[in-house]
C-alpha positions as CSV (number, residue, x, y, z in Angstrom):
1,X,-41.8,31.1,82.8
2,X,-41.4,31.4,86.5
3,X,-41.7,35.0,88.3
4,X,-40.2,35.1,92.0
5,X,-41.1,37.9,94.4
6,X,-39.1,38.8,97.1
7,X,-40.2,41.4,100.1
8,X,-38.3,42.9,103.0
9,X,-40.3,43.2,106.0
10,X,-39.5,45.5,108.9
11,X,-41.1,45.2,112.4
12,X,-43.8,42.7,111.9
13,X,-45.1,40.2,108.9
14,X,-47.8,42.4,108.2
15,X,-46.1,45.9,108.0
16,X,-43.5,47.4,106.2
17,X,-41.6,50.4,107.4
18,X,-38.0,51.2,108.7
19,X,-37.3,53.2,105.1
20,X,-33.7,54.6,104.6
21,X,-33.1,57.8,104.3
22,X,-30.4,57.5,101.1
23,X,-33.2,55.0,99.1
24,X,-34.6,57.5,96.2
25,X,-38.0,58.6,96.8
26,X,-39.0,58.6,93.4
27,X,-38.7,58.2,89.5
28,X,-36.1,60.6,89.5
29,X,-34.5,60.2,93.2
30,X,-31.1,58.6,92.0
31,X,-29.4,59.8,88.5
32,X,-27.9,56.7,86.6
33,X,-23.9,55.9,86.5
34,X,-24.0,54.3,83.0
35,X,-21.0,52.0,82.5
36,X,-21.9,50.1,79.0
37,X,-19.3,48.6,78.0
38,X,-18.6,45.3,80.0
39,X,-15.4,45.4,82.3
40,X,-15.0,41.3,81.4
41,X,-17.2,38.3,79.8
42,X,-17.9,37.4,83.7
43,X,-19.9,40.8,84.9
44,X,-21.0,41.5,88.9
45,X,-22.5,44.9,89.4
46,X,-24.5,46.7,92.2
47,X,-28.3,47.8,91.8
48,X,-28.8,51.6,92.1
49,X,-32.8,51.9,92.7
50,X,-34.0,49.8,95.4
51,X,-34.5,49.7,99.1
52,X,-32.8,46.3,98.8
53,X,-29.5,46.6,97.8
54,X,-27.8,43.9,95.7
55,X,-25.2,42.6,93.6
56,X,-26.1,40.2,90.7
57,X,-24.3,38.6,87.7
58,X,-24.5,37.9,84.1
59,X,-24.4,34.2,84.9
60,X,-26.6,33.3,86.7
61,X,-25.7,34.4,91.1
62,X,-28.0,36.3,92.8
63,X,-26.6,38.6,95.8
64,X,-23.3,36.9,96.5
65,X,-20.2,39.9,96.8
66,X,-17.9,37.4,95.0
67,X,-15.0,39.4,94.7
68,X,-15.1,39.6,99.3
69,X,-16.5,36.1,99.3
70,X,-19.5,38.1,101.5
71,X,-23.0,38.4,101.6
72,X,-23.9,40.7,99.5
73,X,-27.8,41.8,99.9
74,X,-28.9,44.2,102.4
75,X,-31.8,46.6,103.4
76,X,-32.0,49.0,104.1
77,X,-30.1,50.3,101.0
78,X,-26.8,51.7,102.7
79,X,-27.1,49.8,105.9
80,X,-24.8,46.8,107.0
81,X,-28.3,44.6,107.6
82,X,-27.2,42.1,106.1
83,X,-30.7,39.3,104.6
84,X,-29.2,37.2,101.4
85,X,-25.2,35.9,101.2
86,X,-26.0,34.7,97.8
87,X,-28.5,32.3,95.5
88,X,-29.5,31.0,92.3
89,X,-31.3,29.0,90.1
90,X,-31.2,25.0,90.1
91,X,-32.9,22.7,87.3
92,X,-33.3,19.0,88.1
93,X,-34.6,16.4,85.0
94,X,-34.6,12.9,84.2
95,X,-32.5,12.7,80.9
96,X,-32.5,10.1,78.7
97,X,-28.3,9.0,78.5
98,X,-27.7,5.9,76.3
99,X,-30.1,3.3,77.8
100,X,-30.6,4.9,81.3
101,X,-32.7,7.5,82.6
102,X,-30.7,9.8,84.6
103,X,-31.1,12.4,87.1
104,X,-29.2,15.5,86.2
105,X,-29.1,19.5,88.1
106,X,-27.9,22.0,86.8
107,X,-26.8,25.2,89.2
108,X,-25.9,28.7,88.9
109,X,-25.3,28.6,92.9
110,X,-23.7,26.3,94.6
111,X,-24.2,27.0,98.7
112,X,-20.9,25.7,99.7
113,X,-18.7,26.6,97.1
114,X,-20.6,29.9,96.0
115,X,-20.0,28.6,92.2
116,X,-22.0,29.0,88.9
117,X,-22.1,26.3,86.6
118,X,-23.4,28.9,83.9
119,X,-21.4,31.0,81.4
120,X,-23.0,34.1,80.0
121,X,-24.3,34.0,76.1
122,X,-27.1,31.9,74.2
123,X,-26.0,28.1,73.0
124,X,-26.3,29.3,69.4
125,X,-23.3,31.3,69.6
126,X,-21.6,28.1,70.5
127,X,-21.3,26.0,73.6
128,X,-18.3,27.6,75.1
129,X,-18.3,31.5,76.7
130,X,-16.8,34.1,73.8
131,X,-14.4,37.0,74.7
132,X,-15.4,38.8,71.7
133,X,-19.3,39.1,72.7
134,X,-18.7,40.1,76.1
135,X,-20.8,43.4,75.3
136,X,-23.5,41.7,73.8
137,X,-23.8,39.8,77.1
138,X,-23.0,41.7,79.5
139,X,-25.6,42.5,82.5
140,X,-27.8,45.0,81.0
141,X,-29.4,48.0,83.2
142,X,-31.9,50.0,82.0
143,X,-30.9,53.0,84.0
144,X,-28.3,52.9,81.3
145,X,-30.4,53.8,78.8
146,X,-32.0,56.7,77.2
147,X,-36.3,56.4,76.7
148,X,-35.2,55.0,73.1
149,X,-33.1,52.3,74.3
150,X,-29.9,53.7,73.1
151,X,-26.8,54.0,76.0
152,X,-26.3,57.0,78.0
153,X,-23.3,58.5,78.1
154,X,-20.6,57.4,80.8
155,X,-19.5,60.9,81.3
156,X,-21.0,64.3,80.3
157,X,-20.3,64.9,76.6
158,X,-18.5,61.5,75.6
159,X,-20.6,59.3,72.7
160,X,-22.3,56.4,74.1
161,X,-21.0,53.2,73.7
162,X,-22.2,49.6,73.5
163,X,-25.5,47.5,72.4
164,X,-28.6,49.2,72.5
165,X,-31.2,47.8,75.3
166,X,-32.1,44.0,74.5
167,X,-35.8,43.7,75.2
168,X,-38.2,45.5,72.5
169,X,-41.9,46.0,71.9
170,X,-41.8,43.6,68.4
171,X,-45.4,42.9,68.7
172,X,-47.6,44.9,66.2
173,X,-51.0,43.6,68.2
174,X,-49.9,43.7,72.0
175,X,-49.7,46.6,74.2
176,X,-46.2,46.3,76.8
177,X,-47.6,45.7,80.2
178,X,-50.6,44.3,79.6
179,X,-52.3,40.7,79.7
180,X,-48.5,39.4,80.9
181,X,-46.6,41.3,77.5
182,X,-43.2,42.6,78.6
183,X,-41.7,42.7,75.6
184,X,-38.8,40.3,73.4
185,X,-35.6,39.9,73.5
186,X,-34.1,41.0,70.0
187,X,-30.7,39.2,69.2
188,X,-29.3,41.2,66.4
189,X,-27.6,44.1,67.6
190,X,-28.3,45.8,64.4
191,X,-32.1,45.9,64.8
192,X,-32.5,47.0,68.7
193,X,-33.5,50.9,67.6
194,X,-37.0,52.2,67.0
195,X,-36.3,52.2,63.1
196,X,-36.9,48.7,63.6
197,X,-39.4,49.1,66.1
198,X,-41.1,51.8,66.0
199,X,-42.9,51.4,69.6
200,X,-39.8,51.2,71.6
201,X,-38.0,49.6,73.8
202,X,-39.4,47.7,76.8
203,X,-38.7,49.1,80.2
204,X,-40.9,47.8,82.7
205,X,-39.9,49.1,86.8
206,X,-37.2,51.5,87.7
207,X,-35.0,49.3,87.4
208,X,-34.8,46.7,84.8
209,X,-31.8,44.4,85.0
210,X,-31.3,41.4,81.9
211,X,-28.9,38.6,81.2
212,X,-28.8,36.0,79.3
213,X,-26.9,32.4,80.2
214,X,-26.1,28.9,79.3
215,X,-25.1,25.5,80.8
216,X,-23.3,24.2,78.3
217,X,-19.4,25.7,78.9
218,X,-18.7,22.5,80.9
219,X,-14.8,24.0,82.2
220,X,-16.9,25.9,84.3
221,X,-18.8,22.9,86.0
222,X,-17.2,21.2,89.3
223,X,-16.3,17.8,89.1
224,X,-14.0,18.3,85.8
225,X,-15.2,17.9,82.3
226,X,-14.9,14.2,81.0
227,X,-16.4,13.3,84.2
228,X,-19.4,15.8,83.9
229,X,-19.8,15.0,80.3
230,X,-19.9,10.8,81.1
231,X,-22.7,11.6,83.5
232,X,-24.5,12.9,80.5
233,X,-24.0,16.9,80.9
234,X,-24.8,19.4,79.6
235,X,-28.3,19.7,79.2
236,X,-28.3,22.4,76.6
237,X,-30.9,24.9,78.9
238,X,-30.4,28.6,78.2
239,X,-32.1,30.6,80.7
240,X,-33.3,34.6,80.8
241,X,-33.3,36.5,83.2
242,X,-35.2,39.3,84.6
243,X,-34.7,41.6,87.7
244,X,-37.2,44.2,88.2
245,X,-37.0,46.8,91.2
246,X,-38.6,50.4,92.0
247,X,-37.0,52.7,94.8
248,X,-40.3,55.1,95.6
249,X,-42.9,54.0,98.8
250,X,-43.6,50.3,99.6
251,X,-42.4,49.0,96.1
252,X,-38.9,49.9,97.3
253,X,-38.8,47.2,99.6
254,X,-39.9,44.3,96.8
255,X,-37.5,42.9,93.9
256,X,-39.2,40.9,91.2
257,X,-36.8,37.5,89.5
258,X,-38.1,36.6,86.6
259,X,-36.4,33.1,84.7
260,X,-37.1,32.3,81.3
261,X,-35.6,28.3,80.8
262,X,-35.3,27.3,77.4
263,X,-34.5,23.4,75.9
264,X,-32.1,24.1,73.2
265,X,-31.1,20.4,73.3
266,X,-32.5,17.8,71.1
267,X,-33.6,15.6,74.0
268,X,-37.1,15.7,76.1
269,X,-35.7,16.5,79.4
270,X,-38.3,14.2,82.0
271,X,-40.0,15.5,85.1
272,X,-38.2,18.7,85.1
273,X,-38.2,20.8,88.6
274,X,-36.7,24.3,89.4
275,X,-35.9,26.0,92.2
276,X,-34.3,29.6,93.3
277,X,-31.7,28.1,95.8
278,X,-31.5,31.2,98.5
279,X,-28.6,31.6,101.1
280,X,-30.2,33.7,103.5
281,X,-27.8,35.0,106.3
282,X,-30.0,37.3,108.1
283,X,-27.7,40.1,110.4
284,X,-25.3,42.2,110.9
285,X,-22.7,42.1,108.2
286,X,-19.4,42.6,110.2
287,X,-20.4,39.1,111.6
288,X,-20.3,36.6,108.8
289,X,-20.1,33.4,110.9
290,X,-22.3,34.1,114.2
291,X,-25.0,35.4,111.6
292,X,-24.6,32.1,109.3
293,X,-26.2,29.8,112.0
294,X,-29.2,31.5,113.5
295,X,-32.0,31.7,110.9
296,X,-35.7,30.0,111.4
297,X,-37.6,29.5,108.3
298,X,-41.5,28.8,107.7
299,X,-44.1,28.8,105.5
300,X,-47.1,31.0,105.8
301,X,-49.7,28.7,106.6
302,X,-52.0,31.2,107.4
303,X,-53.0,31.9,103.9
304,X,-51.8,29.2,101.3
305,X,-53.2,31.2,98.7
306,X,-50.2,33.2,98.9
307,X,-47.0,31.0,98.4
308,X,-45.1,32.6,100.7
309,X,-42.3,31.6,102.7
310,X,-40.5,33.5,105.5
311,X,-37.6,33.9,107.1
312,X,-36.3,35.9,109.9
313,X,-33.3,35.7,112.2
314,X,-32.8,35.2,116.2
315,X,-31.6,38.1,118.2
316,X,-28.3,36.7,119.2
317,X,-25.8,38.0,117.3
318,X,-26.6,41.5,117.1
319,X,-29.7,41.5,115.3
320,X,-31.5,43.2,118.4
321,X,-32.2,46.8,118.3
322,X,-30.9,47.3,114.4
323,X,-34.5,47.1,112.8
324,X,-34.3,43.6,111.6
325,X,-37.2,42.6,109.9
326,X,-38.8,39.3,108.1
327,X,-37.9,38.5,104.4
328,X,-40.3,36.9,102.3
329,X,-40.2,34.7,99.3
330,X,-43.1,33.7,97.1
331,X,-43.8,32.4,93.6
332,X,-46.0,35.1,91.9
333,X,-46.1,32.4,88.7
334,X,-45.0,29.5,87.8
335,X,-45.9,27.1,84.4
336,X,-48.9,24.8,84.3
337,X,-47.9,21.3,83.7
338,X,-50.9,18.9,81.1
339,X,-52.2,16.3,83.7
340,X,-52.4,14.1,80.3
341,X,-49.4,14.4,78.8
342,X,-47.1,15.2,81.5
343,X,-45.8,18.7,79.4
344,X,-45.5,21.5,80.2
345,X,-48.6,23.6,78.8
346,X,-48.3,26.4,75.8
347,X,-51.8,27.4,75.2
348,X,-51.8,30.5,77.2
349,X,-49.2,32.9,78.8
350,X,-50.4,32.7,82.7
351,X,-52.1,30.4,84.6
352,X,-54.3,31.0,87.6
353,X,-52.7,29.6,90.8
354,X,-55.0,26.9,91.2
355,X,-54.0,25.5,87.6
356,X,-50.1,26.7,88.4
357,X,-47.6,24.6,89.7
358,X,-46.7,27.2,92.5
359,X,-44.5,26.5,95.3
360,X,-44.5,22.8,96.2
361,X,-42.5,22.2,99.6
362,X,-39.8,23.9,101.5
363,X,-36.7,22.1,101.7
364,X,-33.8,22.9,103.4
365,X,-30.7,23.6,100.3
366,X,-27.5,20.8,101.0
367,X,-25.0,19.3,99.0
368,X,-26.0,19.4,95.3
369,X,-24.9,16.1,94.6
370,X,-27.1,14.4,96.4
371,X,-29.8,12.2,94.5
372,X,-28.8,13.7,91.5
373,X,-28.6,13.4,93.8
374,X,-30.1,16.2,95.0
375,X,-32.8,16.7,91.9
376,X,-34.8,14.0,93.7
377,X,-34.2,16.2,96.7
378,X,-36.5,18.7,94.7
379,X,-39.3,16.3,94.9
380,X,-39.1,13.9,97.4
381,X,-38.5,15.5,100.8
382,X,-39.7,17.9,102.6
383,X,-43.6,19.9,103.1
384,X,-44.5,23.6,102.8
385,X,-44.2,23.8,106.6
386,X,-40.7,22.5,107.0
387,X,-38.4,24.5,108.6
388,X,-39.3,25.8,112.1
389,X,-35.7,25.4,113.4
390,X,-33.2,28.0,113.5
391,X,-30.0,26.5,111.1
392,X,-28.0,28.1,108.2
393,X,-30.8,29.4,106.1
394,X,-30.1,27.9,102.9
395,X,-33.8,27.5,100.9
396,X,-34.9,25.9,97.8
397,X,-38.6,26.9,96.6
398,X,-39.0,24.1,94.2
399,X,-41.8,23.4,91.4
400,X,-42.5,21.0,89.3
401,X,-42.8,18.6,87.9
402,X,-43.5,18.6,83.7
403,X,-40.9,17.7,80.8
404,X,-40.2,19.7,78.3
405,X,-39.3,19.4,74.7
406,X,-36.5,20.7,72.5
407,X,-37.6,24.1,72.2
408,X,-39.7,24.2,74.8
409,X,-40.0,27.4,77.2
410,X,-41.0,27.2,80.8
């Protein structure tokens, strides 16, 4: 399982400030606008809580406004300061395809197209995206949701509608939030109510936001299906994900990304690596293309410990005097790989950072079809320090690298 945390820096690296007025300053600063019943299979909604204001998808983008073709991640909330156009997730493996050993990446991001490889759903409902269960997997936010996990109404006095909240307290022995427990997902729609279990649903910040999605719909890939499917795709991953978020003093300026990949295939997938691929266009929004070409990009070498990487912008192009700031990107945790195996470890649920994999060079993103190009890309090039110059702002932060067997969860 790998957590990413994500901070928004005003002023200085070492401060945060420059709060908006319209961010809520508490629990109860911002009532929820439930809307539970999915508008389409393919869902892009806005965050409600957060200093850092967002759009995100039930497949698999992260802050791209799709529908505009824009960047779509500011802070402060209700500014035009414009820090993400759009990411991802990328996972590169060496997989076994009738004699050869191939290098294979999956993406739910691509920078220059702004595509998602990914289809909302889990592989056991089939490999293709289903119409009929767009509810069931639709983007899920818990400001939806009543304390017991049920949907709030969309208006005053109408019955709620759609599934109940996905993620539930099913352990009889663990206590939610503590030693790393934040709950299960529950599949069957039928048992997501505390008659089933008893101690609730599991809401962790002010914000909880949940999907669930797959890479094996391959009409959604680029590069057409017989060709994608020669090459030896899909890999049959089905990934979770999390996206926690608070909107009261300095935890309104943090998001937390949390991805759960899954082998549902039959096949050991080799020397696996991952990476949130970030598009960081760091300005003004009303200037898409001056903003798109001035970013610098480093990583904090001044305490390691911390597996942080930063980015800020030049003044150029109308960054100066709007209360710009530094966004930083770290890995909070990331699996533990057996040194004698080569697998990914099981026996515990965190690792200290010593024993994690952690953040393992800082490469700028470019065409994903390079050494499958590019998965070698993930590996092979680049150091934690790379990236003083000033340039589009495109980031992987890659880890690796263990395999993982069918089943297996990292």
């Amino acid at each position: 399982m790998l957590w990413l945390g994500w901070m928004l820096l005003g002023g200085s690296v070492l401060s945060l400030m420059a709060r908006t007025a319209t961010a809520p300053s508490g629990k109860d600063g911002q009532a929820p606008q439930p809307q539970r019943l999915a508008a389409g299979v393919f869902e892009q909604r806005m965050n409600r809580v957060s200093a850092v204001q967002f759009y995100t998808t039930n497949y698999g983008i992260f802050g791209l406004n799709i529908a505009a073709n824009r960047g779509g991640g500011f802070w402060p909330r209700g500014s035009q300061n414009q820090y993400i156009f759009g990411g991802g997730i990328w996972f590169g493996v060496k997989k076994r395809v009738g004699d050869q050993l191939r290098k294979l990446v999956i993406l739910s991001y691509n920078p220059n197209s702004g595509a998602s490889w990914m289809v909302p759903g889990r592989i056991a409902d089939g490999d293709e995206y289903r119409e009929d269960l767009k509810d069931k997997y639709q983007l899920y936010f818990s400001t939806d949701y009543a304390p017991d996990g049920t949907p709030l109404p969309e208006r005053v006095g109408e019955r709620p509608q759609g599934p109940n909240w996905p993620l539930w307290v099913t352990s009889e022995t663990e206590t939610l939030k503590v030693n790393r427990y934040f709950g299960d997902y529950v599949d069957d729609l039928d048992k997501r109510n505390v008659q089933t279990y008893p101690r609730g649903p599991a809401f962790i910040s002010q914000e909880d936001i949940w999907c669930v999605f797959k890479d094996t719909d391959l009409r959604r890939y680029e590069g057409g299906v017989a060709v994608r499917r020669a090459e030896g795709y899909p890999l049959r991953v089905e990934i979770e994900q999390t996206i926690y978020s608070w909107g009261f003093g300095d935890y309104a300026d943090f998001v937390f990304l949390k991805y759960l990949i899954i082998n549902r295939s039959q096949d050991t997938l080799w020397e696996c690596w991952m990476a949130p691929a970030m598009d960081f266009d760091i300005g003004p929004a009303a200037n898409p293309i001056g903003i798109a070409g001035n970013d610098r990009v480093r990583f904090y070498e001044e305490d390691p410990s911390l597996n942080l990487a930063l980015q800020w912008s030049n003044p150029d192009q109308g960054e100066a005097g709007r209360g710009f700031g530094y966004i930083g990107m770290n890995f909070l945790e990331s699996p533990a790989v057996d040194p004698a195996t080569g697998f990914i470890r099981k026996d515990k649920r965190v690792y200290a950072a010593l024993r994690a994999v952690g953040l393992a060079h800082l490469p700028q993103l470019g065409d994903p079809e390079r050494p499958r190009r590019e998965r070698g890309a993930l590996r092979l090039h680049g150091s934690r320090s790379e990236g003083r110059g000033h340039g589009t702002g495109r980031q992987a932060l890659p880890h690796g690298d263990g395999s993982v067997q069918h089943g297996a969860r990292g």
